[in-house]
N, C-alpha and C positions, 0 to 999 in steps of 0.2 A: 490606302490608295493615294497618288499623286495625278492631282489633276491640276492641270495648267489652260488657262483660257488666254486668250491670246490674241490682238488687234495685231492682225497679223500684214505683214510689208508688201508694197503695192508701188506706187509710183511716188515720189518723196513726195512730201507733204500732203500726201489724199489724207482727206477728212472723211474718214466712212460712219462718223456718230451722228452726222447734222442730217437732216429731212436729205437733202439734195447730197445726196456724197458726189465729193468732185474736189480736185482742190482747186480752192477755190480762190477771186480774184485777188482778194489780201493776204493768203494763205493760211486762213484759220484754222487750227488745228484746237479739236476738240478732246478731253480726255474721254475714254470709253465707258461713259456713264451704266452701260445698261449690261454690259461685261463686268462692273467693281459691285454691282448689285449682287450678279449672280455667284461671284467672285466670295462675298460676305456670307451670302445663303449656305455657302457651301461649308465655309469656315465655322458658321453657327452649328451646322448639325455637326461638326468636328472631325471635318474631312480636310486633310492636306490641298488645299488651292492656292496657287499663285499664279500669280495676273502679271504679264508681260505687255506693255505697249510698244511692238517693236516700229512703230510710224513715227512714233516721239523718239525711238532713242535711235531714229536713223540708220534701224538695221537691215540689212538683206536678207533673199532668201536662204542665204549661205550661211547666215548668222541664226536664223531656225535651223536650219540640216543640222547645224553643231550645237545647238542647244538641246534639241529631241533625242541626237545621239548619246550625249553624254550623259542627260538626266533620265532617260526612260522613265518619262511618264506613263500611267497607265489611261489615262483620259487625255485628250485634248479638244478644246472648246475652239472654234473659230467663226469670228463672224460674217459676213454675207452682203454685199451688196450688188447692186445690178449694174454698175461698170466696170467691176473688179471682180465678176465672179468666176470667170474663168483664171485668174490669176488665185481666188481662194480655194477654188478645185486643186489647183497647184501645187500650195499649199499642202493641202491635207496629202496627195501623192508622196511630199515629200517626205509625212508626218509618218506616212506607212511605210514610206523605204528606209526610212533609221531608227525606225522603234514597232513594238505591237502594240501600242495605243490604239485605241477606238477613239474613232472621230466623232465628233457634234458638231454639229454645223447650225448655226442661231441665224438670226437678222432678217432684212426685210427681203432681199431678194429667195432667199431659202423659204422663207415663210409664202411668201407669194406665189412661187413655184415647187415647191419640195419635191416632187415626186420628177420633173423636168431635168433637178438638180441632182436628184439623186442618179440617175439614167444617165446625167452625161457625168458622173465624176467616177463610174461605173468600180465603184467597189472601196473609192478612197476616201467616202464617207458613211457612215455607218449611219446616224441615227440624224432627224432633223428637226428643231425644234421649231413649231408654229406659234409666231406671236410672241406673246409678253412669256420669255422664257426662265425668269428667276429661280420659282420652284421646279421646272418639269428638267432644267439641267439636273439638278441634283436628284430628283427621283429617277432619271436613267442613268445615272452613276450606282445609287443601289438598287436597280432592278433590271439592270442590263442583259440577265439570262431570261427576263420575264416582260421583254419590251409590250408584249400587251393588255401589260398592266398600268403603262403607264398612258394617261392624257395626251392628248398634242402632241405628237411626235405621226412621224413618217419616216418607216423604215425597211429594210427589205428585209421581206419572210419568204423566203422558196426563190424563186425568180422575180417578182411581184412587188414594186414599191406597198405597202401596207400601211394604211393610215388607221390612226387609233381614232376614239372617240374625240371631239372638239374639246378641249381643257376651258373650264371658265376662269372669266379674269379674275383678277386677285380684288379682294373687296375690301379686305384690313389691307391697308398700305400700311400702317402702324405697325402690323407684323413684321413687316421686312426692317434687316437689320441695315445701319450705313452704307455706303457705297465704300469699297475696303478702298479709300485713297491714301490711305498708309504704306501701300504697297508700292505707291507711285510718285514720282519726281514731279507734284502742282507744278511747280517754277517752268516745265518745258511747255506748258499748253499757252497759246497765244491767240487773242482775236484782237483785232487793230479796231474794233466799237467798243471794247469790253477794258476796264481798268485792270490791269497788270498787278499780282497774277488773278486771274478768275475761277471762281468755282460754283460748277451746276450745282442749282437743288432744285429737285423735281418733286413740287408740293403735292400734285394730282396726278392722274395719270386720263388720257383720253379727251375728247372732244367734242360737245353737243351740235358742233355744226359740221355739214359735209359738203364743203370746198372739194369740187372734182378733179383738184391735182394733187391733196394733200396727199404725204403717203403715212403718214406715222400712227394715223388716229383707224386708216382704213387696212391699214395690216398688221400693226402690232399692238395699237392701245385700244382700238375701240371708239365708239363715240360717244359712250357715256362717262362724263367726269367723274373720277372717284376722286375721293380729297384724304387728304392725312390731315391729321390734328393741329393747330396751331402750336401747340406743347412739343409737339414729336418734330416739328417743323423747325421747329427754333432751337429745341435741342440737338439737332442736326448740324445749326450753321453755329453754334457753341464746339460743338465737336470738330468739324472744321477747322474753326481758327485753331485748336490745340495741335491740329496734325499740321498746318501750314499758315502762321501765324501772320505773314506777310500780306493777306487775303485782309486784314482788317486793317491795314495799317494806310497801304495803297492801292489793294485792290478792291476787287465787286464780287459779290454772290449773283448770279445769275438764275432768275425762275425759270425754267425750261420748260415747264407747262406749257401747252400749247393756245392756252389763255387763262392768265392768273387772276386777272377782272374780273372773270364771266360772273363771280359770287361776290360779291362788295360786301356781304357781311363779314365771311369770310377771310375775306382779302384785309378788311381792317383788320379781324381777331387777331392775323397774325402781327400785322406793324404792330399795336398795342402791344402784344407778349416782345416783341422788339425792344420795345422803349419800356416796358414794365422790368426788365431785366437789366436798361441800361446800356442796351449792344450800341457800341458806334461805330456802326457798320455803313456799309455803301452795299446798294443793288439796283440791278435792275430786271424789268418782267417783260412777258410776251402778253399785248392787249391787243382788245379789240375795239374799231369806232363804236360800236353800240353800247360800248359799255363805257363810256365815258362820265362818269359822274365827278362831280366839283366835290362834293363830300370826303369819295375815297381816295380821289387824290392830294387832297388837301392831308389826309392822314398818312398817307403812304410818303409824300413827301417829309415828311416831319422826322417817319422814322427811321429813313436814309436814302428811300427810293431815288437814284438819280435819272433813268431813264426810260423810255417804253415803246418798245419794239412792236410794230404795226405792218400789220398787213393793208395795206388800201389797196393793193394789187392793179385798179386800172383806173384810168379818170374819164372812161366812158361808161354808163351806167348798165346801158345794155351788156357789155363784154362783165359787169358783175354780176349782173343776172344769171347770164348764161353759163357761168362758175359756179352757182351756187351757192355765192358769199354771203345775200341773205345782208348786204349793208347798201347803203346812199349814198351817191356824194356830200350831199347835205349833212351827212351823217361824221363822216370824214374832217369835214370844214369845220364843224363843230367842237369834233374832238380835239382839234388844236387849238381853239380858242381856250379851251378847257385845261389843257395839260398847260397849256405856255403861263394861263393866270395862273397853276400852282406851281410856277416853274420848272417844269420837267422835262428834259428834252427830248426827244424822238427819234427815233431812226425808223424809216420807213421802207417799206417793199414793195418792190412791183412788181409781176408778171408780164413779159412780153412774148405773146407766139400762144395763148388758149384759144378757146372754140372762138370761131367767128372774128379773129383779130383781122383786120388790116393795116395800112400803111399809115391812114387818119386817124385809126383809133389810135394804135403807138405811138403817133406825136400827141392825140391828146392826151395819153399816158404821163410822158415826158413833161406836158405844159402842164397840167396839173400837180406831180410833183414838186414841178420847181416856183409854185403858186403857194404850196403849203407853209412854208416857212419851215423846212426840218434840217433837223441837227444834222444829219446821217441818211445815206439814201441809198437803195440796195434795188439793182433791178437783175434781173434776171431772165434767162429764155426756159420759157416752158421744155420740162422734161415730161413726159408721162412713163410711168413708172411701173410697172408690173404690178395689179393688186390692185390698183385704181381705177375709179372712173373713164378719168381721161385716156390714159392706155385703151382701156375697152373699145370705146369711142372712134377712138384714130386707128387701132385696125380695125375694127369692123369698116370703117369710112374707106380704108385704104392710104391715110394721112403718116401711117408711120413708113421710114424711109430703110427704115431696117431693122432687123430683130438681132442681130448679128451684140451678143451683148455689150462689150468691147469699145461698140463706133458708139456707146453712149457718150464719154469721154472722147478729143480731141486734144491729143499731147501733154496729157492731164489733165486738160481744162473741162470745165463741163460742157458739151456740144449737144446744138439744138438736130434731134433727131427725125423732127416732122417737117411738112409741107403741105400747106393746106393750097385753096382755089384763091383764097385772096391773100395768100403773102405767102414769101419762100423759108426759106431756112436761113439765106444766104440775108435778107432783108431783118428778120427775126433778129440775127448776131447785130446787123448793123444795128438797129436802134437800141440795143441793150448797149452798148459802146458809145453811140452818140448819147442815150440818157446820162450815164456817167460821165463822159468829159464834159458836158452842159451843166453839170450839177458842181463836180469837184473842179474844175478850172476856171471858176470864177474866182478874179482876183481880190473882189472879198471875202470870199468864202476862206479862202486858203491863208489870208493874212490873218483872220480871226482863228482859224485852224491850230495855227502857229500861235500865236500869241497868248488864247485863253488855255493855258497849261496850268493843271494843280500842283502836279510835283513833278522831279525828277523821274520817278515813273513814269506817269499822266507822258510826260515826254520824249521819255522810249519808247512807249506804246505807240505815242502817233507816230514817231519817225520812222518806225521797224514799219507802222502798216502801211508809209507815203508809202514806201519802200516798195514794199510790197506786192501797193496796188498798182504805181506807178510801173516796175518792172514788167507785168502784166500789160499795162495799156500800151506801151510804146514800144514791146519785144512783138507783139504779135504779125 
């Protein structure tokens, strides 16, 4: 059998792999992590899979017609997001007019809504996989005449979307085989925070806190942290460098965990097997302020950590409460004192437009950011997401402005879809645009921007992302 999975074409440069798909202000383009897993799983049991990134290689729908046509695959995998979903329905219509492929349809907005999805793609998707889909693509590759035998899936039996029993999550992560990035050109994927070129490794999977806009922990991973072995972990970013060598030279491994911290013992065993081994590597992870310890970052830096990606989301305390986030300010402040003495730098996020925001908390948002002292600073307007919390929330409230899936995006961009009683949508955008130009046009920031460069890369990297983000702020 030939099965082809496929990060399939959309609007140029959507990033449909990161939490928030959109493309986004620098245009980061992620490679399709959770599609090379499934991609590998398949290849292990010694099934014919190949993995297409058609966002990377700039292709259109026209360039799927002619690829389904010619290859007739018998499987196609395609993934799912909730701004692009009607254009992945698309897709797969196209999938069924120049081949007899069976479709799978993965991701988060599929997962979230399957049976919604399935109803309006009305026959141009066959099967849907819910949640973390590694193994249950390839058990409905062989058991497709016996869909309900398999876990986690939703599909149609008689007239009837049909859901199977819930699939549990995967508990050996050691079991799963590499992300197959053999199959793919590393050198196309770009993020203007991350050293050129970069490569995901997802050490865990899941998340013990529940932030009520997150969408990755609350419809595909879960919120229990599972962990992979420090061994399996480092043999990984060894494997790595062999398939794209340039990753160790100028680039960064990026922990995609949705917090690498949260376990400090952990978190060490892996630097140590790092530096036990000799790797002179560069990375960086996703943390969080509670977890701030002078110990594991003193280790983590040693063994090439260079950065750590935080979520402070507001700098009013009550608007963190009312998230969920479960951190301080004090807590926050801290963290920086912490990271800066082990030298690490930061890049920081924020949310503007959750429960309860108004006009004063989003500039305390802003002043608080730009109090912190960080490297990198990332704001953005709240999306609520199908599957979450927050969704819930805002239509029950009657705060969401449309369901229409589509208007979640605005000309690719990501667009703020709510309106609450104390601030609009229209105000929402503004302050996410004035945090950023308050942050990045300061004239020292920008001459220190310029100046502290590592390499030749390090220098591509920032100018492709001025680029980038600039074109962004002054085209709108």
């Amino acid at each position: 059998m030939k099965i082809f999975l496929i990060n399939e074409p959309f609007v140029k440069d959507f990033c449909r792999t990161q939490r928030w798909a959109a493309r986004t202000r620098g245009r980061v383009l992620r490679a399709p992590d959770w599609l090379a897993y499934a991609t590998s799983v398949l290849e292990k049991a010694g099934h014919a899979a190949l993995l297409f990134d058609l966002v990377a290689e700039n292709k259109t729908k026209e360039d799927l017609r002619n690829l389904v046509r010619k290859e007739k695959p018998d499987f196609v995998v395609l993934d799912s997001t909730t701004p692009s979903i009607y254009s992945d329905v698309e897709c797969a219509r196209i999938v069924k007019d120049e081949s007899k492929a069976a479709v799978i349809m993965v991701g988060p907005h599929a997962s979230a809504l399957p049976e919604d999805t399935l109803r309006y793609a009305a026959g141009s998707v066959d099967v849907i996989c819910v949640g973390e889909y590694d193994y249950t693509v390839k058990e409905v590759v062989e058991n497709f005449k016996n869909l309900n035998e398999v876990n986690g899936i939703v599909y149609y039996g008689g007239r009837m979307p049909v859901r199977t029993q819930a699939r549990e999550l995967i508990e050996n992560l050691d079991d799963l085989p590499f992300p197959a990035w053999q199959q793919l050109d590393l050198m196309k994927y770009f993020d203007g925070g991350k050293l050129y070129p970069y490569i995901d490794i997802v050490s865990g999977r899941g998340c013990p806190n529940r932030c009520s806009f997150c969408l990755w922990p609350q419809v595909m991973h879960g919120t229990r942290y599972r962990l992979r072995s420090p061994k399996n972990v480092v043999d990984e970013i060894q494997h790595d460098i062999g398939i794209c060598p340039a990753v160790a030279k100028t680039g960064e491994f990026f922990f995609e965990d949705d917090t690498f911290t949260v376990h400090k013992g952990r978190a060490i065993q892996i630097c140590e097997e790092i530096m036990r081994r000799n790797l002179k590597i560069t990375f960086s992870v996703n943390a969080r302020v509670d977890n701030a310890d002078p110990e594991m970052f003193a280790v983590m830096k040693r063994a090439g950590c260079r950065e750590l990606l935080v979520g402070f989301e507001s700098g009013n305390q009550q608007m963190l409460d009312k998230m969920n986030k479960h951190i301080s300010l004090g807590q926050s402040r801290l963290f920086m004192e912490n990271a800066k003495k082990a030298g690490l730098q930061v890049h920081g996020c924020f949310v503007i437009g959750l429960l309860g925001e108004t006009k004063e908390t989003a500039r305390q948002t802003i002043n608080f950011a730009l109090s912190l002292g960080l490297t990198t600073v990332q704001f953005s307007g709240a999306v609520p997401f199908p599957g979450t919390d927050l969704f819930d929330i805002c239509k029950q409230k009657g705060w969401l402005k449309t369901e229409t899936w589509s208007d979640w995006l605005y000309a690719g961009e990501q667009a703020g879809i709510v309106e609450y009683p104390t601030i609009s949508q229209k105000e929402i955008n503004y302050f996410v645009d004035s945090g950023l130009k308050q942050f990045y046009l300061r004239p020292g920031y920008m001459l220190k921007f310029i100046f502290h460069s590592r390499s030749l890369a390090d220098l591509y990297r920032k100018a492709r992302g001025a680029w980038n983000f600039f074109s962004y702020l002054f085209t709108k």
